[in-house]
C-alpha positions in Angstrom: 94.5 98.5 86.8 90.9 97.8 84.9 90.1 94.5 84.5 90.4 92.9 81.0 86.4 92.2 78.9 87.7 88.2 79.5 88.2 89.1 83.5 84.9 90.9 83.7 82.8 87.5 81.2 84.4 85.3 83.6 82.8 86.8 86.9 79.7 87.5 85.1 79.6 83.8 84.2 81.1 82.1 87.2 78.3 84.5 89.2 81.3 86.6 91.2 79.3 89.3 90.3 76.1 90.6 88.4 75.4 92.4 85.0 73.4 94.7 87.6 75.8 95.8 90.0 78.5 95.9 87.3 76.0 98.7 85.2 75.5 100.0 88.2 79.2 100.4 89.2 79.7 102.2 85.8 76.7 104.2 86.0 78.6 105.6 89.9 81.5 106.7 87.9 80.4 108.0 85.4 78.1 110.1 88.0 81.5 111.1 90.1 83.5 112.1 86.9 81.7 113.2 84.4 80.4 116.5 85.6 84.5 117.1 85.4 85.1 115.6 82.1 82.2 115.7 80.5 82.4 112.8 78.2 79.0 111.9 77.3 76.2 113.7 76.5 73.2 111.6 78.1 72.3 108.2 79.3 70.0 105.7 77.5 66.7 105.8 78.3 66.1 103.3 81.8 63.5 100.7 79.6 66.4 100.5 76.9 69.2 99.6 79.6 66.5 97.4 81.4 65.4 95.2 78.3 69.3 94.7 77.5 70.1 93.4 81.1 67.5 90.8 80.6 68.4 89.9 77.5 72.4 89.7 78.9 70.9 87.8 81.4 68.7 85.3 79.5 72.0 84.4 77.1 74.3 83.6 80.0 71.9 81.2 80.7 71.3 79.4 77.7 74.9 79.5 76.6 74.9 82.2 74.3 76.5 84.7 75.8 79.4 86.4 74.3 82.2 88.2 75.5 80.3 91.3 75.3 77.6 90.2 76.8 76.4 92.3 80.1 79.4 94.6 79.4 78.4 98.4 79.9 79.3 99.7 76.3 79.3 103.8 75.1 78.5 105.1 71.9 79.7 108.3 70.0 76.4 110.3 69.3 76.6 110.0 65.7 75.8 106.3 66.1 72.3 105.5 65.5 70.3 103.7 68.9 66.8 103.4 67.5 64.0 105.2 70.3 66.8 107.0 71.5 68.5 110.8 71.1 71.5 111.3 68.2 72.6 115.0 67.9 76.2 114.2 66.2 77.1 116.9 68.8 74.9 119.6 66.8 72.0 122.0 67.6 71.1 121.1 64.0 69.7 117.7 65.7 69.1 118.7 68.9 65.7 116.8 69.2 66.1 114.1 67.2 65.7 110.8 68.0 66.6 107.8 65.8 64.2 105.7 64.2 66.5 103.1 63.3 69.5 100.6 65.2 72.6 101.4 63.4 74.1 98.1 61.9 76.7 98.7 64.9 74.1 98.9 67.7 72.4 96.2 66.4 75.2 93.6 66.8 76.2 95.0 70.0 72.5 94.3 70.9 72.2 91.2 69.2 75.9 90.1 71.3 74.4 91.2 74.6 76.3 94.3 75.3 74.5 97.3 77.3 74.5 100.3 76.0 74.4 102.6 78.5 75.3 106.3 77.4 76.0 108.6 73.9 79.1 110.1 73.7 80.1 113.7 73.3 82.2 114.2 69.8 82.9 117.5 67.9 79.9 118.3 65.7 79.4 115.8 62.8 82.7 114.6 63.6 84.7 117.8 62.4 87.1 118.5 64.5 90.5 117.0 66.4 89.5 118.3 70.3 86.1 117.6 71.3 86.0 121.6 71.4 83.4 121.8 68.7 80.7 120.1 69.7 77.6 121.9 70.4 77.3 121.0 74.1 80.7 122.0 75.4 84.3 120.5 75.9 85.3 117.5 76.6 88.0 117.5 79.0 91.2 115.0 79.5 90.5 113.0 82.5 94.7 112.8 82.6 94.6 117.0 83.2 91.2 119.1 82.9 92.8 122.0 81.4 93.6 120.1 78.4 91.3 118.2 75.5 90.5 114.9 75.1 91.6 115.0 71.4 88.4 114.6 69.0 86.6 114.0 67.2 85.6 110.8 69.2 86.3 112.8 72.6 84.2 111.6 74.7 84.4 108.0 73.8 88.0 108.1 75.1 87.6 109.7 77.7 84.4 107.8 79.1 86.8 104.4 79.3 89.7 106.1 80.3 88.1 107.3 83.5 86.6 103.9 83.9 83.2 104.9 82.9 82.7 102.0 80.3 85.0 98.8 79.5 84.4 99.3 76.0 83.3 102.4 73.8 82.6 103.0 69.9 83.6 106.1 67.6 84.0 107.2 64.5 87.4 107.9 62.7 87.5 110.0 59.7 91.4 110.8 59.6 92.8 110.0 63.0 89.6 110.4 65.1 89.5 107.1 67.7 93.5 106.9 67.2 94.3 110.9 68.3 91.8 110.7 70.7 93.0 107.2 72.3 96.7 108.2 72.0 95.9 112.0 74.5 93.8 109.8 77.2 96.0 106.6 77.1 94.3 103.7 75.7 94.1 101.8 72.6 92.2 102.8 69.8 91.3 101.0 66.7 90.6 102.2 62.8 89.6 99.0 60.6 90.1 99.0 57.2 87.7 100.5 55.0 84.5 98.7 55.0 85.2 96.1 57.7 82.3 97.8 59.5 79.6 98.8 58.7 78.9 102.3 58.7 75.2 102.1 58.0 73.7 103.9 60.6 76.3 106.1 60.9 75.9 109.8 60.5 78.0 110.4 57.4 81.2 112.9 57.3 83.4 111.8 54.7 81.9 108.6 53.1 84.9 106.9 51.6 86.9 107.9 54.5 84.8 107.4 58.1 85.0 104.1 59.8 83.7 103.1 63.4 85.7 101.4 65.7 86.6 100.7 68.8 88.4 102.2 72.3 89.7 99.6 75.5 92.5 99.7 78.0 93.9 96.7 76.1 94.6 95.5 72.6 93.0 92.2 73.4 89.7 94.0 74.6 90.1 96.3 71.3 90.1 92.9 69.4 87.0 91.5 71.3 84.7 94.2 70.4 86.6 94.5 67.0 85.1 90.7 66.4 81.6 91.9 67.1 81.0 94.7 64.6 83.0 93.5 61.9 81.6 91.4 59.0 79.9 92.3 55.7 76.6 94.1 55.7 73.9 94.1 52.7 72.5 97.6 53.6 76.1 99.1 53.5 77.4 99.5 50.1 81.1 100.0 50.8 80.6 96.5 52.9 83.4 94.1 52.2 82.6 90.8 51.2 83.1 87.6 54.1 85.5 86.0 51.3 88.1 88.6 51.3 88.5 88.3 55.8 88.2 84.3 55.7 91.4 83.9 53.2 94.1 82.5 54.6 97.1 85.2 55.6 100.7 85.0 55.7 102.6 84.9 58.5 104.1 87.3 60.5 107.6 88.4 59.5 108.4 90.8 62.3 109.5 93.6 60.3 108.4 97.2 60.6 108.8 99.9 58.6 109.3 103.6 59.9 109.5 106.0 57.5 112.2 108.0 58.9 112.3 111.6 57.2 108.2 111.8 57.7 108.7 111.4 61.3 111.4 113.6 62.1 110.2 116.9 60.6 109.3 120.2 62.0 106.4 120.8 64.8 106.9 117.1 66.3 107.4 117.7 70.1 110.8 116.5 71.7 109.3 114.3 74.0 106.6 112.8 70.8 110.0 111.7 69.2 112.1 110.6 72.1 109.4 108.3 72.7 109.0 106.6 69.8 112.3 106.3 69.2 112.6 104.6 72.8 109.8 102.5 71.4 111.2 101.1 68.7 114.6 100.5 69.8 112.1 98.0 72.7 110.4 96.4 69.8 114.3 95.6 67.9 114.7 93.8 71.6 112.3 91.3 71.5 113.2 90.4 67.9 111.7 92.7 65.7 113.6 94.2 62.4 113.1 98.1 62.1 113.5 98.9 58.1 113.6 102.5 57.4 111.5 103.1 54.5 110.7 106.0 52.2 107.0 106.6 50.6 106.8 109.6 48.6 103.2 111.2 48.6 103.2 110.2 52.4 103.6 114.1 53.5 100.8 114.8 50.6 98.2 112.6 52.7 97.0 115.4 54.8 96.0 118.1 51.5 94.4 115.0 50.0 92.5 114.6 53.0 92.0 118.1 53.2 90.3 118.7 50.3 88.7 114.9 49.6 87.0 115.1 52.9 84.8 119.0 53.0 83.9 117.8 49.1 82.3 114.9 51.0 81.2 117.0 53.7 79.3 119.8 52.2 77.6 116.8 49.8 76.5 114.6 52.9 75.2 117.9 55.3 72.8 119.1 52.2 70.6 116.9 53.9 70.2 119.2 57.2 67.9 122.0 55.3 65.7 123.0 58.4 62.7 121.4 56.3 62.8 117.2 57.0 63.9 116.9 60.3 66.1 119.1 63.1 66.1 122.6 64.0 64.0 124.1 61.6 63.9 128.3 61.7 61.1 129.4 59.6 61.3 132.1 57.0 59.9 134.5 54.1 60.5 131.5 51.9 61.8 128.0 51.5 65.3 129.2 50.6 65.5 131.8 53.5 64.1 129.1 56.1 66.8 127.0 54.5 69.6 129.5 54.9 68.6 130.6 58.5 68.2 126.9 59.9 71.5 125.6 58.9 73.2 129.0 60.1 71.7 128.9 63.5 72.4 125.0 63.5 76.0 124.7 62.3 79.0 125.5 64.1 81.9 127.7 62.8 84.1 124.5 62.0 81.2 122.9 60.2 80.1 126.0 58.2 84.2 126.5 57.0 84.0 122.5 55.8 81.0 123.2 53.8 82.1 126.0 52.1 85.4 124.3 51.6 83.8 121.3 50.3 81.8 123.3 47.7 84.7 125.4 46.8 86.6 122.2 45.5 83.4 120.7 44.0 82.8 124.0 41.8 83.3 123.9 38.1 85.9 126.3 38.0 88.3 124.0 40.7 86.8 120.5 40.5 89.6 119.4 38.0 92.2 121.5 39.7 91.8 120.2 43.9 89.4 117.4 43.9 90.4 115.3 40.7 94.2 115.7 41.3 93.6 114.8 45.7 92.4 111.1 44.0 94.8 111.2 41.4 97.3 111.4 44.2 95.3 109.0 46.4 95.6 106.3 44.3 99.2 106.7 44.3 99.7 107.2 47.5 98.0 103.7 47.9 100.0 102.1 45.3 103.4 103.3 47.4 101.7 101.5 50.2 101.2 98.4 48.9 104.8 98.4 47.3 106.0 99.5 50.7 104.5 96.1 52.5 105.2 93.8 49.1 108.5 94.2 50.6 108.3 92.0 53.7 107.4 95.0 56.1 104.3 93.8 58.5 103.8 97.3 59.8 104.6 101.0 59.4 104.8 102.5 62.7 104.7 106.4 63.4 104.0 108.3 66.5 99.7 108.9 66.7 100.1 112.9 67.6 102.9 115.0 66.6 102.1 116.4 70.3 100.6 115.3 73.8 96.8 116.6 74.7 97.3 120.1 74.1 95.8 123.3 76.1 91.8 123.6 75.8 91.7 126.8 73.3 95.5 126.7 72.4 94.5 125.6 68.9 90.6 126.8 68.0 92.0 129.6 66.7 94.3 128.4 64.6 92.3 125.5 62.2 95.8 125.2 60.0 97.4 124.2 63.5 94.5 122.0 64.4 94.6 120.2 61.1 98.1 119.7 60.6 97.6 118.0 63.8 96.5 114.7 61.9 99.4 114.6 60.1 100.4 111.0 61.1 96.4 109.4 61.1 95.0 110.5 58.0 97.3 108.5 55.8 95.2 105.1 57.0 92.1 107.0 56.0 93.4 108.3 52.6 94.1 104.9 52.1 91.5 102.7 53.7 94.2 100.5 55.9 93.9 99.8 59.4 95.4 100.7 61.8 96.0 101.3 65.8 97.2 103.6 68.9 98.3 102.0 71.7 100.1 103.5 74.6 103.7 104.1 74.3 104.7 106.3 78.1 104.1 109.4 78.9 105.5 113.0 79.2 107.4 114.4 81.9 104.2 116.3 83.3 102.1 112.6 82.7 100.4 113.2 79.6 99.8 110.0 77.7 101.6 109.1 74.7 100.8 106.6 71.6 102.2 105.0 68.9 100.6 104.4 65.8 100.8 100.8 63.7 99.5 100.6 60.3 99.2 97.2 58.5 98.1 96.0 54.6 94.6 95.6 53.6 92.9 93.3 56.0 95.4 92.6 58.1 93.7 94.0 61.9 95.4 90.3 62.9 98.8 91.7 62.8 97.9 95.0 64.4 96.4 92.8 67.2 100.1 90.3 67.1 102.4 93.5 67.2 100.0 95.4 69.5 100.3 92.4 72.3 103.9 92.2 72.1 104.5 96.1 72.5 101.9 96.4 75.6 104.3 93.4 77.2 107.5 96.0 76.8 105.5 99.2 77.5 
């Protein structure tokens, strides 16, 4: 078993061991596993890594240090490290390199963490498998012939080998949770605007949200504590006020909203599980309350169309005339056309035409007004739903374990409907968690998903402690 981020600060502080030879003990494995798994996409540059370790160094001694300080740390590649590489997992941005710290990376700077590799994702995020990045497949460290789950890959995979203690992604509708829940560790989505997401290269921009992966919900929480807080250059930024209020206490009641988890294309084994899962949490005290929440099953087609509109607004950007591959042409349009179609993938390319199908005068009214019409009241049933007394609402994080690399790429309804159980906490803006829950009879990880009111990651982190004690 790994050892916990308050294990690892305590030998780093009590001098059992160094911030050196623990990089360097990271930097072996990743060396043995990787060229299997294929989790990341490069290492920082040496005079990056270096400058941290001293600075790690030189806060342990004056009593700064954090809990993150010395601690090897990954990043998804779609999280800005300024002097360093950022492709978002696309050829569109295969030579960039950032001229700016993300608001994430800076804190994790500013706490003393080392940030020691990017992570492989699918490109800009779009995808549920890691199979659509640019640069290959990720694979699951648990069984190579099966994915990682995406779009944060890489950044589950990388700690579930043992690669890094703690790694960052992105989550757009289920994209740290699926991706925790198929390599079997915890996975965190905050609610909306908890973190910053300045810095971030932008998917869906009322829906993405970085957070963190960990082999424990207490380590989740750590690195949680870091890069949360409100942020002037993000405008979606919560204000401080709204986390320091004071919160009610926990009732121990969670809600599972019985007919959306038992419907078609959930695998036996998925259900058995949860079901074994919460019948553990009713023994150490817990009330299960079936609920019902009518627009639940609608989440997915409101994410479905809310998110390409987003999309193919926030990829404009990547015109092949700024910055990134750039193919020249006859004329500006042509260059324009011929850069972003030897740049983007298939996935991406389907988004953006999505996206601008929805947006168009003849359909805005028809898809993307009516997907927030239903939004809204899909957040309303929510908030009705915990007004109740319910702390949680608890579903399984995948309808399915890790599936088969290729089973789904050819099938992007399958692959989508896939998210069926994460992309209501986007939709909405709630946070919400994947911790393991067992696995399958041939060892694939499994994960259960909790989902708590508005500012309430506290309870996630309460409930999350108690299930890893029965698990």
């Amino acid at each position: 078993m790994q050892k916990t981020l308050k294990q690892i600060h305590k030998e780093l502080k009590d001098g059992v061991i160094t911030i050196e030879s623990l990089v360097g003990s990271h930097k072996k494995v990743i060396l043995e596993k990787d060229k299997e798994v294929h989790a990341l996409l490069g290492m920082y540059s040496d005079s990056l890594i270096e400058s941290q370790i001293k600075k790690a160094k030189e806060m342990f001694a004056n009593g700064t240090a954090t809990t993150l300080t010395g601690i090897p740390v990954v990043l998804k590649d779609n999280i800005l490290v300024k002097g360093e590489s950022g492709t978002g997992g696309s050829k569109i941005l295969e030579n960039y390199t950032a001229v700016y710290d993300s608001t994430v990376a800076k804190k994790l700077k500013d706490a003393g963490a080392i940030l020691i590799a990017r992570s492989n994702m699918d490109e800009f995020a779009m995808g549920g498998s890691t199979e659509n990045s640019a640069y290959g497949v990720t694979k699951n460290p648990h069984d190579s012939t099966r994915v990682a789950g995406g779009s944060s890959g890489g950044s589950a995979a990388v700690v579930a080998y043992g690669g890094a203690v703690i790694s960052f992604g992105s989550d757009t509708g289920g994209s740290i949770r699926q991706p925790a829940s198929f390599c079997g560790i915890v996975g965190l989505k905050s609610t909306y605007g908890n973190v910053s997401r300045y810095g971030l290269m932008s998917m869906g921009s009322s829906l993405d949200q970085i957070g963190p992966f960990g082999n424990t919900v207490d380590d989740v929480e750590e690195a949680y504590k870091i890069i949360s807080g409100n942020d002037v250059l993000d405008s979606t930024s919560l204000p401080n006020e709204l986390r320091d209020k004071k919160r009610e206490d926990l009732k121990k009641v969670i809600g599972v909203p019985t007919s959306f988890v038992n419907r078609e294309g959930i695998d036996k084994e998925v259900l058995d599980n949860f079901n074994q899962s919460i019948e553990k949490l009713k023994g150490i005290g817990y009330t299960i309350k079936e609920i019902n929440i009518p627009n639940l099953d609608k989440a997915l087609s409101v994410y479905y169309i809310i998110m390409p509109a987003e999309v193919s607004s926030n990829l404009a950007r990547y015109d092949g005339i700024r910055y990134g591959l750039s193919h020249p042409g006859d004329t500006s349009i042509r260059s324009y056309f011929e850069s972003r179609t030897a740049g983007f993938g298939t996935e991406v390319r389907r988004r953006i035409l999505l996206g601008t199908y929805v947006l168009s005068s003849g359909y805005y009214d028809a898809y993307y007004n009516k997907a927030n019409i239903v939004r809204e009241m899909l957040k309303k049933e929510l908030s009705d739903i915990y007004a109740t007394g319910v702390d949680v609402i608890a579903t399984p994080t995948s309808p399915t374990p890790a599936f088969k690399i290729g089973e789904k790429s050819q099938d992007p309804l399958a692959m989508y409907l896939a998210d069926i159980f994460t992309v209501p906490a986007n939709v909405s803006g709630l946070p919400a968690i994947s911790i393991p829950s067992g696995k399958t009879k041939d060892g694939l990880p499994l994960g259960i998903q909790f989902m708590a009111p508005s500012m309430r990651e506290d309870v996630l982190f309460t409930i999350g402690r108690d299930f890893e004690k029965i698990y």
